[in-house]
ZAMARGU-4260 file (C-alpha; in steps of 0.2 Angstrom, whole numbers, plus 5000, padded with zeros to 4 digits):
<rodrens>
0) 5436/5443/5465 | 5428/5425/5463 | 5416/5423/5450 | 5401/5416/5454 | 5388/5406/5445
5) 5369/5414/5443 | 5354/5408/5435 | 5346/5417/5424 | 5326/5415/5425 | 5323/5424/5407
10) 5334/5409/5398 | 5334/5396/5410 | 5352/5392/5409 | 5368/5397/5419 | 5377/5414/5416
15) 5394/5418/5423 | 5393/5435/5433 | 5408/5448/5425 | 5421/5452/5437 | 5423/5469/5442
20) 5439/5477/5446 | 5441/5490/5456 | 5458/5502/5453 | 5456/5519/5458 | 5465/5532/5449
25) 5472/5546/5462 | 5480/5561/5454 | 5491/5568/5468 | 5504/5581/5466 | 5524/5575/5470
30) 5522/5579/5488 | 5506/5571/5489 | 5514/5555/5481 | 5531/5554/5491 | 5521/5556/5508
35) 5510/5540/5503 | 5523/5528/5494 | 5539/5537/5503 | 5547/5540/5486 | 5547/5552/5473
40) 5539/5546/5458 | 5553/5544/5448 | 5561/5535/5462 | 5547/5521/5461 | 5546/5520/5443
45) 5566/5515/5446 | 5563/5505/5459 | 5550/5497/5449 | 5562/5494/5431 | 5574/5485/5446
50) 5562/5471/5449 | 5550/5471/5437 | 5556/5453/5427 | 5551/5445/5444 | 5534/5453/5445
55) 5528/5451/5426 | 5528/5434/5424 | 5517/5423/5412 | 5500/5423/5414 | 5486/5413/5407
60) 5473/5428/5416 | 5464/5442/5405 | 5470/5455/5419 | 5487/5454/5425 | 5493/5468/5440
65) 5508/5478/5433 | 5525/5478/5440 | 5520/5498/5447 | 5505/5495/5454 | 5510/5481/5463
70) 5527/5491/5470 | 5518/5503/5476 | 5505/5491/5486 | 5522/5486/5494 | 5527/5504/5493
75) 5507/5509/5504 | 5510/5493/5515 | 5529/5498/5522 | 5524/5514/5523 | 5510/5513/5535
80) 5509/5496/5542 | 5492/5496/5539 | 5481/5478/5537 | 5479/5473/5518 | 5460/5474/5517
85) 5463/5494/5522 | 5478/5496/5509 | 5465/5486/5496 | 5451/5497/5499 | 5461/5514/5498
90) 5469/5508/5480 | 5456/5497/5474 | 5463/5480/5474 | 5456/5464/5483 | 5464/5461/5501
95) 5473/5446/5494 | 5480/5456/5478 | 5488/5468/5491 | 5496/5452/5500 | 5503/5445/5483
100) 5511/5461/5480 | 5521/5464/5499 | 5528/5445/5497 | 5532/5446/5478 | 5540/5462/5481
105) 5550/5457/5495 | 5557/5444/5487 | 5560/5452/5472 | 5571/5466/5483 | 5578/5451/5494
110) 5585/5445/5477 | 5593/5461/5473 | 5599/5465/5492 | 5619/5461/5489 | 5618/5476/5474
115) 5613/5488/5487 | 5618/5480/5504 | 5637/5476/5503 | 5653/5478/5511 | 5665/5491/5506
120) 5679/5488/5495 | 5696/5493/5498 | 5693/5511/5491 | 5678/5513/5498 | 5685/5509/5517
125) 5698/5524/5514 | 5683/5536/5509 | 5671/5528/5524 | 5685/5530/5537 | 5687/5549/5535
130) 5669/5551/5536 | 5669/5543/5553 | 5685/5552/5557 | 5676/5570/5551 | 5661/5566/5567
135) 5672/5564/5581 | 5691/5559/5577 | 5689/5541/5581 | 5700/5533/5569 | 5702/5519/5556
140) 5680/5516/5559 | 5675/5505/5542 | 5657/5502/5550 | 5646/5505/5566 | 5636/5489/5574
145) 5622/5489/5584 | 5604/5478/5582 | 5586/5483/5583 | 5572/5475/5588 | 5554/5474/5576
150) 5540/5470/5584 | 5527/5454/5576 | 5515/5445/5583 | 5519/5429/5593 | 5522/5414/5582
155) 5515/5400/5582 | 5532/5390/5581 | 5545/5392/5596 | 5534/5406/5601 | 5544/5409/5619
160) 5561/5412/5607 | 5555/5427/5600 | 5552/5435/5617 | 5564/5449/5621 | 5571/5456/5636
165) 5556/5470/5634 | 5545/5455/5637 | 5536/5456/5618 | 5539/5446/5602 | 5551/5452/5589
170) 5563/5447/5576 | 5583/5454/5583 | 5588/5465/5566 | 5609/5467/5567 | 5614/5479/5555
175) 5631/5488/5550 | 5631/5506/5544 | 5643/5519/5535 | 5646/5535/5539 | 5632/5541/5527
180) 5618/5530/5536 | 5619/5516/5522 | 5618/5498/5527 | 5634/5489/5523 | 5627/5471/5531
185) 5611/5466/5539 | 5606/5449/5546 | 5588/5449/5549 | 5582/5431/5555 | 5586/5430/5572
190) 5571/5429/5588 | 5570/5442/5600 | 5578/5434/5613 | 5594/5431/5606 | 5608/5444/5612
195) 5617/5455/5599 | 5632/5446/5605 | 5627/5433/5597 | 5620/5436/5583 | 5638/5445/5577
200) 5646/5429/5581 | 5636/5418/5571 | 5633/5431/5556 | 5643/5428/5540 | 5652/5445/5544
205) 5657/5441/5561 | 5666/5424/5553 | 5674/5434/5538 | 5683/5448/5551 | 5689/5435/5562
210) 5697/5425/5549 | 5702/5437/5536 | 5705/5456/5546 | 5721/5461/5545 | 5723/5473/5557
215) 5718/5491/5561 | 5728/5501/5547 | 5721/5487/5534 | 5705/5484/5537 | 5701/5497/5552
220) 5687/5494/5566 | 5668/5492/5569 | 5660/5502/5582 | 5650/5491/5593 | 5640/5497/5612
225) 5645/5486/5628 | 5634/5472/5623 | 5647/5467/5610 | 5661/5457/5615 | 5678/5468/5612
230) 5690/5459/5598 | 5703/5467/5586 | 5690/5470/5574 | 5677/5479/5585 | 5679/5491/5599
235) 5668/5494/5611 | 5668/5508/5626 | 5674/5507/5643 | 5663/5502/5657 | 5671/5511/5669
240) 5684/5524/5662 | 5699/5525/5674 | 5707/5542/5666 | 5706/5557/5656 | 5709/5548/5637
245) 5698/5533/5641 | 5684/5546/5644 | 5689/5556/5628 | 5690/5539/5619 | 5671/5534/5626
250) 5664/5553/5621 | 5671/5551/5603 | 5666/5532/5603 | 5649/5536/5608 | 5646/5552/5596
255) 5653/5540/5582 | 5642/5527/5584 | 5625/5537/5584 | 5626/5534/5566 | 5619/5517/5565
260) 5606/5524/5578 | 5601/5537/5566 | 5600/5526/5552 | 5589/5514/5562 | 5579/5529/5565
265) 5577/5534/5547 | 5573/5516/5542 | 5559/5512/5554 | 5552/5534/5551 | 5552/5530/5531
270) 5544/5515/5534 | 5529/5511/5549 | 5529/5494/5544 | 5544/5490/5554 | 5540/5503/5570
275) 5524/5494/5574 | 5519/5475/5576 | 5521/5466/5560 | 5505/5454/5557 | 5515/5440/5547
280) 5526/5423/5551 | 5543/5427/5555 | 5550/5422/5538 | 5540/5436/5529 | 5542/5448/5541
285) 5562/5446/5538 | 5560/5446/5521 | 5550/5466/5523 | 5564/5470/5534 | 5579/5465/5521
290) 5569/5474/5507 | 5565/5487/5518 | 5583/5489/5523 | 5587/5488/5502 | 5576/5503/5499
295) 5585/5514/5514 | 5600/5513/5504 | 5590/5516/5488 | 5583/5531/5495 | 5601/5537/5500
300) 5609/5536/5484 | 5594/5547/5477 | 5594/5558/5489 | 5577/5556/5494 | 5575/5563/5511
305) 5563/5563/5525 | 5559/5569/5540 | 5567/5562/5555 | 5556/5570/5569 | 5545/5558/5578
310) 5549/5544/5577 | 5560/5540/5594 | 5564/5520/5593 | 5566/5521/5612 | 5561/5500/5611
315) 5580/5499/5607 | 5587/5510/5621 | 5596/5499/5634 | 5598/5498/5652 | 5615/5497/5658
320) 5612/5482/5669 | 5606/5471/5654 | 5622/5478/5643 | 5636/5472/5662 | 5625/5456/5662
325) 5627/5452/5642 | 5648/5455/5642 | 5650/5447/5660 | 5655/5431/5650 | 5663/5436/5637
330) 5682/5437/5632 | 5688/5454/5632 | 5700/5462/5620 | 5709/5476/5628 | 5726/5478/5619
335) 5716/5485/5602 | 5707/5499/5611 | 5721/5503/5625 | 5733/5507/5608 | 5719/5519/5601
340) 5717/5528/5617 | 5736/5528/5618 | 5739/5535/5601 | 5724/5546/5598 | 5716/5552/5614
</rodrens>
């Protein structure tokens, strides 16, 4: 709160008005807590010994936020979505304390994504194809594609770029899961308007598979829908099925690949921030979704669950003529998928 100068008709001279800060203390119980910041208490004091060298800096100020209370600012503001004045007013802190807080936080989970956002190892490919292989017997899957689409308001810069095919303004998330739900990559910079196509072509994962993969026993495959472009790194389903196996390959496919669904589900259910229209530039906004993205996988290595009810991302569900329209163009490779179907459908 600005201080403000006030004369003082007693003395005659200037005094400076005392600043009042307001922090309300709430004493909620654990399930109270986890419904408001979407972790467990312990959970956010972890989350908050992660980052907390970034968010305790030097400061010449007499009062200083804390690393925890502005985590859990970030915590209130992913959860719900809700302006900042609101978040402010509901934990006594100034609007602009609450803004401070989401973008030093986001950086500060940005900085730690690759700890908690990384591509499997050797070992851990073994492990992650097996899981795959336990849902529907599609074999040698390391990872299932697919991008989703976060609404934010129209930008001021390039604004028609960030229309998407809905016809409103969003940021194209691509993101690759594990069998668990875990982000393994995400590229979150993207406008709406460009296809998911794309975006796996240009992303630093795309370039790694095409000039590193070493085949399907090696390195296995990712799951991608008909939007993607079909390669020996990534299979996608058949169009039009002309037998028995290729429809047994697009049933196991497709029951495979609702993984990365799910986990889209549970991202944008955990935190509202990213299922309504984010009210920032698009920079921030990807930033929130990365850290966001950081603390779904946070979440799943502590075993902190949530309710997946309600929360049905049909923005994301696509119409069969845009998917023909999107691989029209595009090279098709048939021989990786026709040896699967051959060998295990």
């Amino acid at each position: 709160m600005a201080s403000r100068l006030l004369f003082d008709v007693n003395y005659g001279r200037r005094q400076r008005k005392q600043r009042v800060f307001r922090h309300f203390h709430h004493d909620f119980d654990a399930s109270e807590y986890k419904q408001r910041y979407r972790f467990s208490r312990e959970s956010v004091q972890y989350i908050t010994d992660l980052i907390e060298p970034e968010l305790c800096r030097p400061t010449i100020r007499s009062y200083s936020l804390s690393a925890l209370s502005q985590v859990e600012m970030a915590l209130r503001y992913y959860a719900t979505g809700d302006n900042m004045e609101t978040i402010g007013d509901t934990l006594g802190f100034h609007k602009s304390s609450v803004s401070r807080s989401v973008r030093d936080v986001s950086q500060a989970l940005v900085n730690i994504s690759s700890q908690f956002i990384k591509w499997p190892s050797p070992n851990e490919k073994v492990i992650i194809k097996k899981g795959f292989y336990s849902i529907a017997g599609f074999p040698a899957v390391v990872g299932a594609v697919d991008g989703t689409h976060v609404r934010i308001i129209a930008p001021s810069d390039h604004e028609p770029a960030y229309v998407n095919r809905k016809g409103y303004h969003s940021i194209n998330t691509q993101a690759i899961c594990n069998h668990e739900g875990k982000f393994t990559n995400i590229v979150a910079k993207w406008p709406g308007s460009n296809h998911d196509s794309f975006i796996f072509r240009e992303s630093n994962i795309g370039a790694y598979l095409e000039a590193h993969h070493r085949g399907l026993d090696i390195d296995g495959v990712l799951l991608g829908d008909s939007g993607y472009a079909c390669s020996r790194y990534l299979v996608t389903p058949f169009l039009r099925p002309t037998s028995e196996t290729q429809m047994r390959y697009n049933n196991s496919h497709a029951q495979t690949r609702t993984v990365i669904e799910r986990s889209f589900r549970w991202l944008k259910r955990r935190f509202l921030a990213l299922h309504g229209e984010m009210k920032c530039k698009p920079e921030r906004a990807a930033k929130i979704i990365v850290a966001c993205a950081v603390l779904h996988n946070i979440a799943q290595d502590r075993r902190e669950t949530i309710n997946d009810a309600g929360c049905d991302d049909t923005q994301d569900q696509r119409d069969e003529a845009d998917v023909i329209d999107e691989v029209a163009a595009q090279p098709m490779n048939n021989n990786i998928r026709q040896f699967i179907v051959n060998n295990y459908f």
